[in-house]
ROMARZA-664549 format. One record per atom (N, C-alpha, C): residue number from 1; atom name; residue in one letter; x, y, z. Coordinates in Angstrom, 1 decimal, padded with zeros to 4 digits. Layout:
// residues N
SITE     i   at   aa       xx       yy       zz
SITE   NUM   CA    A        X        Y        Z
...
***
This chain:
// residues 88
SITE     i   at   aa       xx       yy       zz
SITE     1    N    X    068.1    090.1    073.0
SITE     1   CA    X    067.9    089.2    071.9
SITE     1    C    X    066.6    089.3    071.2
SITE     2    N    X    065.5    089.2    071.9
SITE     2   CA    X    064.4    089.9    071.6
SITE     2    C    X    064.1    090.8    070.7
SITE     3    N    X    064.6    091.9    071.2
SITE     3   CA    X    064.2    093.2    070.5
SITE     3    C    X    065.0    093.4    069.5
SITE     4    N    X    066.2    092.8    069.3
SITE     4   CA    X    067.1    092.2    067.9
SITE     4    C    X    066.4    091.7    067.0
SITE     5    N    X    065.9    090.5    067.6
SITE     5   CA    X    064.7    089.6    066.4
SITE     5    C    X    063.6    090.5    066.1
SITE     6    N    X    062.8    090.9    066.8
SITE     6   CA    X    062.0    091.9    066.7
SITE     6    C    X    062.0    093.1    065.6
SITE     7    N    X    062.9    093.7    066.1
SITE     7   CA    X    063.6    094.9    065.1
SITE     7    C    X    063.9    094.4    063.2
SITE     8    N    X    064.8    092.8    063.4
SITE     8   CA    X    065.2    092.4    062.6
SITE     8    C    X    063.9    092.0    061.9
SITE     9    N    X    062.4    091.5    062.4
SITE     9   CA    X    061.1    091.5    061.4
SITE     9    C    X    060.6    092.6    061.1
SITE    10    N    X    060.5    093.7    061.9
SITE    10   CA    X    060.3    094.8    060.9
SITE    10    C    X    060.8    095.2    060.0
SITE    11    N    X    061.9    095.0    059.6
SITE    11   CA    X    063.0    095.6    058.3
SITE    11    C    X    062.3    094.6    057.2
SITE    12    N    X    062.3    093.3    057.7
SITE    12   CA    X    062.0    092.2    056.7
SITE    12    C    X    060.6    092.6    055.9
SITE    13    N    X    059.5    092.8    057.4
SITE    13   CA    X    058.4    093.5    056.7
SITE    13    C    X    058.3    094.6    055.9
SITE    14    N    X    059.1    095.6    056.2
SITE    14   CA    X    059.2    097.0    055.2
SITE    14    C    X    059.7    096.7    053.8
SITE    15    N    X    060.6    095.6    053.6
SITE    15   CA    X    061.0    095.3    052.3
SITE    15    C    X    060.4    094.8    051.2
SITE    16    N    X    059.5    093.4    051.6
SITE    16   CA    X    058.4    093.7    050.6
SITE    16    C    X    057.8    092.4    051.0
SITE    17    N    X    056.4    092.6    050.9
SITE    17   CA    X    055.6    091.4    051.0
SITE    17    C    X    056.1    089.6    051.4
SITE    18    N    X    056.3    088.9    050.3
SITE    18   CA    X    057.4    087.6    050.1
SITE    18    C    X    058.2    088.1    049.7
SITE    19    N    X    058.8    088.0    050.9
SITE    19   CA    X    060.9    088.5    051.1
SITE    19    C    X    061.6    086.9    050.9
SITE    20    N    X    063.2    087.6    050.3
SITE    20   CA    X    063.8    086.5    050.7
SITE    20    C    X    065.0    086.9    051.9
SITE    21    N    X    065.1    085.9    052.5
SITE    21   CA    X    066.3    086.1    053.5
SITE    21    C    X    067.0    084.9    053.6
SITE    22    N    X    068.3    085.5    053.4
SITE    22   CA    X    069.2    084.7    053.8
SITE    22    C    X    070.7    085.2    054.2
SITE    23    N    X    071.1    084.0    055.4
SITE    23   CA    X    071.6    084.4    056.5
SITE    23    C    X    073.3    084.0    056.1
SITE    24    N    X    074.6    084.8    056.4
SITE    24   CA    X    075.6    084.2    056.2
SITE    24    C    X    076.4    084.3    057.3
SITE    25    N    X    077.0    082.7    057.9
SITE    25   CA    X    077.6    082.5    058.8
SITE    25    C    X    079.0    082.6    058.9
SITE    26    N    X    079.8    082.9    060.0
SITE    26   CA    X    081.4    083.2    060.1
SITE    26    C    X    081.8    082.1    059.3
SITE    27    N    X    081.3    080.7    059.3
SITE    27   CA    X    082.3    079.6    058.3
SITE    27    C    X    081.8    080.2    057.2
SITE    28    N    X    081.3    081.2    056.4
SITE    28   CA    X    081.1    081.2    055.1
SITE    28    C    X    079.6    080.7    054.5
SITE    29    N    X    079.1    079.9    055.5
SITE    29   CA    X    078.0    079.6    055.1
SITE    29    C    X    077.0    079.9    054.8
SITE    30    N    X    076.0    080.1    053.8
SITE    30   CA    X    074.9    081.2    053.7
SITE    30    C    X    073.3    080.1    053.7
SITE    31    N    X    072.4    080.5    054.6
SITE    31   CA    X    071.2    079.4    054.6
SITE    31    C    X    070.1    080.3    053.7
SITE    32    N    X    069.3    080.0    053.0
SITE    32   CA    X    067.9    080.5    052.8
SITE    32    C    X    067.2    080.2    054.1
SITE    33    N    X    066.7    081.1    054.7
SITE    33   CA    X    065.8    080.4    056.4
SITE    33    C    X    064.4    081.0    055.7
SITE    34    N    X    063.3    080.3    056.0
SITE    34   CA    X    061.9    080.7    056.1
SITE    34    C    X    061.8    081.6    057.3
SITE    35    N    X    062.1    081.3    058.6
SITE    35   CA    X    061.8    082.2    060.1
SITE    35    C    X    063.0    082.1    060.3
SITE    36    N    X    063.1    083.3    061.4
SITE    36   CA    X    064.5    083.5    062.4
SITE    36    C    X    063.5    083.7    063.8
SITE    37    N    X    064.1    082.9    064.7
SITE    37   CA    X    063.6    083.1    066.3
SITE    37    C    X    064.5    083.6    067.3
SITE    38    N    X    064.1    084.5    068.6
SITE    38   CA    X    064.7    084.3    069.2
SITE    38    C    X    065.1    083.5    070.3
SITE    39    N    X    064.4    082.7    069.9
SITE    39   CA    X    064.6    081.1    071.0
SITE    39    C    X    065.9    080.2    070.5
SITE    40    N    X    067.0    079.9    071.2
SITE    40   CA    X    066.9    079.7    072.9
SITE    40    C    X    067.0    081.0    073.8
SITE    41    N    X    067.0    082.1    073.3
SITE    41   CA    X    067.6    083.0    073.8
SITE    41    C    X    069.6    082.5    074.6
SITE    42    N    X    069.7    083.7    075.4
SITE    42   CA    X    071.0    083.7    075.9
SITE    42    C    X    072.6    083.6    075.2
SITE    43    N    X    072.0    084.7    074.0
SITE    43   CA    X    073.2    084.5    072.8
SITE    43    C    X    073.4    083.9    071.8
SITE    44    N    X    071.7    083.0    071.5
SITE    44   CA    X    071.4    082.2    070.2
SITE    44    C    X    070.4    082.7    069.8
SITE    45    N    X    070.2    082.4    068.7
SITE    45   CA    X    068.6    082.4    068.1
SITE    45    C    X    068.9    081.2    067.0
SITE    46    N    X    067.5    080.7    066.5
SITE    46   CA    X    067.2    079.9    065.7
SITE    46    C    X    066.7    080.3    064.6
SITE    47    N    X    067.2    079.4    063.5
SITE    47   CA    X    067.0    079.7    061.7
SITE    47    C    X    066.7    078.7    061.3
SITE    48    N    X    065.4    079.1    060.6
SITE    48   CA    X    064.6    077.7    060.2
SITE    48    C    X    064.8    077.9    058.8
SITE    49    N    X    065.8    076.5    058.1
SITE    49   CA    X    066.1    076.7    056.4
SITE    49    C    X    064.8    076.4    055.7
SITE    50    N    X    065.3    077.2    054.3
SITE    50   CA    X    064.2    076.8    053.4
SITE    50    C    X    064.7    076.7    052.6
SITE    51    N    X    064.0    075.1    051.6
SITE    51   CA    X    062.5    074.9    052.1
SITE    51    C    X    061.8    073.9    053.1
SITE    52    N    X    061.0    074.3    053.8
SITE    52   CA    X    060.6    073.5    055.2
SITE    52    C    X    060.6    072.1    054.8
SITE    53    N    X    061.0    071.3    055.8
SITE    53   CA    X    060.9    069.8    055.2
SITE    53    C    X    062.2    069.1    054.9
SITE    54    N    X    062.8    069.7    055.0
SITE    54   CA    X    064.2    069.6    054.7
SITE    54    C    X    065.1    069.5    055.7
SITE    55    N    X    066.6    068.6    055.5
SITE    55   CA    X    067.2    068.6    056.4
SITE    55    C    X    068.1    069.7    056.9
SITE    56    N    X    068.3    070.3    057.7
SITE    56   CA    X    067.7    070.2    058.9
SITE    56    C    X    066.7    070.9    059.2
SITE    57    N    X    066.1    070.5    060.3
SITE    57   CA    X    064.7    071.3    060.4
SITE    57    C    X    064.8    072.7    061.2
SITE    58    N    X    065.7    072.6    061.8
SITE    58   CA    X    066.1    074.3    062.5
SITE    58    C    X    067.7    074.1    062.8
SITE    59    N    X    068.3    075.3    062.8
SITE    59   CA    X    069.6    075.4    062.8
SITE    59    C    X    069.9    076.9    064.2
SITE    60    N    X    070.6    076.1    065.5
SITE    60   CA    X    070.3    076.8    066.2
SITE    60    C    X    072.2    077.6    066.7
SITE    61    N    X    072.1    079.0    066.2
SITE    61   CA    X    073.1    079.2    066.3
SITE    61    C    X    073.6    080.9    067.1
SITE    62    N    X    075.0    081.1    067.7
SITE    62   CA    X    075.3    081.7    068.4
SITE    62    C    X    074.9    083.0    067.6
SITE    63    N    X    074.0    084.5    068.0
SITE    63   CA    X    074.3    085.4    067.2
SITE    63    C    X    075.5    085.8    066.5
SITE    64    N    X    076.9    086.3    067.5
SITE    64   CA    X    077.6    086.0    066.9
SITE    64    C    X    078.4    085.2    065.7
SITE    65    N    X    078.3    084.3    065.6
SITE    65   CA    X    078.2    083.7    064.6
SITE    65    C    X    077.2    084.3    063.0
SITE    66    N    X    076.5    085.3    063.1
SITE    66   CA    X    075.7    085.7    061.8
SITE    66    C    X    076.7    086.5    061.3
SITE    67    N    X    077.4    086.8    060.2
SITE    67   CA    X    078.1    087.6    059.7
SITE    67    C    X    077.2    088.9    058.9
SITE    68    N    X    076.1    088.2    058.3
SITE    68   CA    X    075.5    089.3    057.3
SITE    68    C    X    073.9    088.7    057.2
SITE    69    N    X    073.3    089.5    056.9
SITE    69   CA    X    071.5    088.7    056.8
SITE    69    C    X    071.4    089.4    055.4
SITE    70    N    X    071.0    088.9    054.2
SITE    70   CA    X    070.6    089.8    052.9
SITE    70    C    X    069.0    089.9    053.4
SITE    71    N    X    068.6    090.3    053.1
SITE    71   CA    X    066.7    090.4    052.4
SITE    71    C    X    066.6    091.2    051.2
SITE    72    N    X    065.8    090.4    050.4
SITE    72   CA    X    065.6    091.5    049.0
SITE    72    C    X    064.0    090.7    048.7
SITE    73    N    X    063.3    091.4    047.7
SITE    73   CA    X    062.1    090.8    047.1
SITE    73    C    X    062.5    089.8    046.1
SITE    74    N    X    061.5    089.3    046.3
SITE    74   CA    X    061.5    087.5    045.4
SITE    74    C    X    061.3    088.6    043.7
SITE    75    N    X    062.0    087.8    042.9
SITE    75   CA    X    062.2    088.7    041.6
SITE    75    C    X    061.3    088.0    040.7
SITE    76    N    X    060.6    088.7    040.0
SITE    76   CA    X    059.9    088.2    038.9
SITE    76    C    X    060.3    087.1    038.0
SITE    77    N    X    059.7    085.9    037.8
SITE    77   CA    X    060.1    085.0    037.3
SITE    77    C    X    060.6    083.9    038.4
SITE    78    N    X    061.1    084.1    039.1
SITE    78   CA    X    062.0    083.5    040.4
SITE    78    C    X    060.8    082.7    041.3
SITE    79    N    X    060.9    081.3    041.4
SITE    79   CA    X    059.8    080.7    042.7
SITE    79    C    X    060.4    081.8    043.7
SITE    80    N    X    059.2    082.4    044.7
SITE    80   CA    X    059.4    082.7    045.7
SITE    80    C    X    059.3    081.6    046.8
SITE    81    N    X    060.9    082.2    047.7
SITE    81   CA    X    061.2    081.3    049.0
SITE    81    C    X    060.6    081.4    050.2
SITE    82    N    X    060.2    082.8    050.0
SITE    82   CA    X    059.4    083.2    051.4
SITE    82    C    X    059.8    083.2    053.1
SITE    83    N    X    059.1    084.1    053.5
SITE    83   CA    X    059.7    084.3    054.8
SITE    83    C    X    058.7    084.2    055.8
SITE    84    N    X    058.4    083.7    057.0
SITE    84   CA    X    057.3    083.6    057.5
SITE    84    C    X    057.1    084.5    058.6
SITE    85    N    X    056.5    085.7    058.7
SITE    85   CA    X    056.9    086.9    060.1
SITE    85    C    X    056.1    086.3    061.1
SITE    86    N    X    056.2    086.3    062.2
SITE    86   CA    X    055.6    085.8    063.7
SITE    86    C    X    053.9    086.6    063.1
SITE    87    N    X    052.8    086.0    063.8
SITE    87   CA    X    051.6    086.9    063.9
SITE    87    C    X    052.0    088.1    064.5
SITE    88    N    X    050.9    089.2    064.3
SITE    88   CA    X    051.3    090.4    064.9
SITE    88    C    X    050.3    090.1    066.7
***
């Protein structure tokens, strides 16, 4: 799970500076997340929605459960959502 999240911030980083990501779940649901963790580990990770402050404050769900992850750059004109990468 780790090296999943891991792998999965590198991509985020190669795409562009303030990335957006967002995540779509088997019900159809799609979150804007600021971070993705791999805590709790053991076949979950955690998605922290954006924008921070907001209900809920982390959303902790089965990988399985991810259907699709978009990332693209925040587009000109557009508030950027931002994504927050772990320190290196």
């Amino acid at each position: 799970m780790d090296e999943f999240v891991a792998r999965l911030h590198r991509t985020i980083a190669e795409i562009a500076e303030q990335p957006h990501v967002e995540v779509e779940l088997a019900d159809g649901s799609r979150v804007a997340v600021e971070s993705i963790s791999a805590e709790p580990g053991l076949g979950f990770i955690t998605l922290r929605p954006h924008p921070v402050g907001e209900r809920p404050d982390v959303v902790v769900v089965p990988l399985g459960a991810v259907r699709r992850i978009e990332i693209s750059a925040s587009h000109q004109g557009e508030p950027p959502v931002g994504f927050s990468l772990p320190s290196a």
